[in-house]
C-alpha positions in Angstrom: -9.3 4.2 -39.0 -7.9 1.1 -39.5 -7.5 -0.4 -36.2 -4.8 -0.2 -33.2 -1.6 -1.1 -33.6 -0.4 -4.6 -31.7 2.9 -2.7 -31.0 4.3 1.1 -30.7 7.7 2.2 -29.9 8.1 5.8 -29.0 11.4 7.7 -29.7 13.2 10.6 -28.5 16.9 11.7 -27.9 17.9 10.2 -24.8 14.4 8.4 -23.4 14.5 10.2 -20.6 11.5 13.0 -20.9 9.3 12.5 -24.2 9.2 9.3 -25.2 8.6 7.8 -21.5 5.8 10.3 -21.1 4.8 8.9 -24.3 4.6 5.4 -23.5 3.6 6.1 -20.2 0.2 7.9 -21.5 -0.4 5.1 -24.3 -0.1 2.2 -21.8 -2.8 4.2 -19.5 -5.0 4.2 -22.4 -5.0 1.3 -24.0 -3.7 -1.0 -21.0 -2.2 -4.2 -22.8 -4.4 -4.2 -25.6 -1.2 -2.5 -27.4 2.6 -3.7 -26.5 4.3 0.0 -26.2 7.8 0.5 -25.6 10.5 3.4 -25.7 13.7 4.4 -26.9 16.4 7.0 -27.4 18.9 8.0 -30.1 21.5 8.3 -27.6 22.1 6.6 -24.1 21.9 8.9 -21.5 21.2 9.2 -17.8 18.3 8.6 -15.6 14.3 9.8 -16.4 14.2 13.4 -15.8 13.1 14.5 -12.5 10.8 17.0 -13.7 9.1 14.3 -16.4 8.3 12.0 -13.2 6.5 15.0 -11.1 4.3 16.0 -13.9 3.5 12.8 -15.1 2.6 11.9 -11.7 0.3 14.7 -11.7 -2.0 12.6 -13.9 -1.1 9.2 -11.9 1.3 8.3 -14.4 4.4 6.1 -12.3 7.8 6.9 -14.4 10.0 6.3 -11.3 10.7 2.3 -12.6 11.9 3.9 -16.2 14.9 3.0 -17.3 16.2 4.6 -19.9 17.5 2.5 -23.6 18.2 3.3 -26.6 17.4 1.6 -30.3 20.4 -1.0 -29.7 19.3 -2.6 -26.5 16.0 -3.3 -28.0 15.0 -6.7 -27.7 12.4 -6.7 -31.1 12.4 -4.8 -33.6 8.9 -5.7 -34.5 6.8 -2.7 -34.2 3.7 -1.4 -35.9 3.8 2.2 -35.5 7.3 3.8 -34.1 6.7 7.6 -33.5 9.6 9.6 -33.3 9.4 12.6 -31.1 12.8 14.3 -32.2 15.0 14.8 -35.3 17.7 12.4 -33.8 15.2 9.8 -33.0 13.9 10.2 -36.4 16.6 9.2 -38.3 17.0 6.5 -36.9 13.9 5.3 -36.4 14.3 5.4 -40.3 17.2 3.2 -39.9 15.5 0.6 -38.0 13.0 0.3 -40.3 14.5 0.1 -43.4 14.2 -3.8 -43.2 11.2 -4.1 -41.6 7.6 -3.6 -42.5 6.5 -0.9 -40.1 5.0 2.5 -39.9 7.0 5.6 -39.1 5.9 8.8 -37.9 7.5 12.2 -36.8 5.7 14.3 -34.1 8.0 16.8 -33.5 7.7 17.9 -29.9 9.7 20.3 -28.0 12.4 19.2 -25.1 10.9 20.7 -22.3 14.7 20.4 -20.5 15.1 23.9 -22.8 13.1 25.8 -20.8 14.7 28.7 -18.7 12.9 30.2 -16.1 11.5 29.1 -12.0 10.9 25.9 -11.4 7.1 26.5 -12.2 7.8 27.9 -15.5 9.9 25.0 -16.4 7.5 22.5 -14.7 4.7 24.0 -17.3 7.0 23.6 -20.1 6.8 19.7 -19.0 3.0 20.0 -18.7 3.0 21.5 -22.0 4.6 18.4 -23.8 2.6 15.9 -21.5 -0.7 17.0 -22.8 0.1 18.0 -26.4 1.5 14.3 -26.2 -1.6 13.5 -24.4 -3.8 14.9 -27.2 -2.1 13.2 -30.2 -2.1 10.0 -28.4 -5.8 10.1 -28.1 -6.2 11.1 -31.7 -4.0 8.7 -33.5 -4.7 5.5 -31.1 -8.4 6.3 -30.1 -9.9 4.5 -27.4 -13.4 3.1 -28.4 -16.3 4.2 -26.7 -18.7 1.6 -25.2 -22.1 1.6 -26.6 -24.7 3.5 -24.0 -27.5 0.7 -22.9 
């Protein structure tokens, strides 16, 4: 392992589901030892409803998200982007073309797909959130304190 990151931007298609949850779960982690940020491919509306209840499930806040795509961001200087759809990915490629950063592509299903009752869709959302939830703790570890 080489380290943390200082910065990660996580990506999706309209930064309304994956990418928040994302960034959401890395911030919890890691706290502001890492600058984390997110973006989608396209603009769209507001965070999905669904995203915020599960996410508060694990005391996760999304209600303040506002959603932004790749044009609105401020810096450009990230460490790691991950890009949690196709769209995102290209052009997360894009961004980086200039820039001396780290790209990587986690596909993750769009839990909005899911047909069904509201609980089947609602475990569709808690699907992503802890496969997102297990990556994140495998690629940006948080070090253990040495026992006494």
């Amino acid at each position: 392992m080489h380290g943390l990151p200082s910065a990660v931007l996580f990506a999706c298609t309209m930064n309304a589901i994956r990418s928040p949850m994302a960034a959401g779960i890395l911030r919890r982690l890691h706290g502001t030892r890492i600058f984390v940020d997110s973006v989608g491919a396209r603009r769209g509306g507001e965070v999905d409803g669904f995203a915020i209840q599960v996410m508060d499930e694990i005391g996760i806040d999304l209600t303040t998200h506002r959603p932004k795509v790749f044009e609105d961001l401020e810096d450009d200087s990230f460490d790691v982007v991950v890009s949690l759809s196709p769209e995102a990915q290209h052009k997360a490629v894009e961004l980086t073309r200039t820039v001396a950063c780290e790209v990587e592509f986690w596909r993750t299903f769009d839990p909005s797909l899911a047909e069904g009752s509201r609980e089947v869709r609602l475990e569709a959302y808690r699907a992503v959130r802890d496969d997102l939830m297990n990556r994140i703790q495998e690629r940006f570890p948080v070090a253990k304190m040495p026992r006494l």
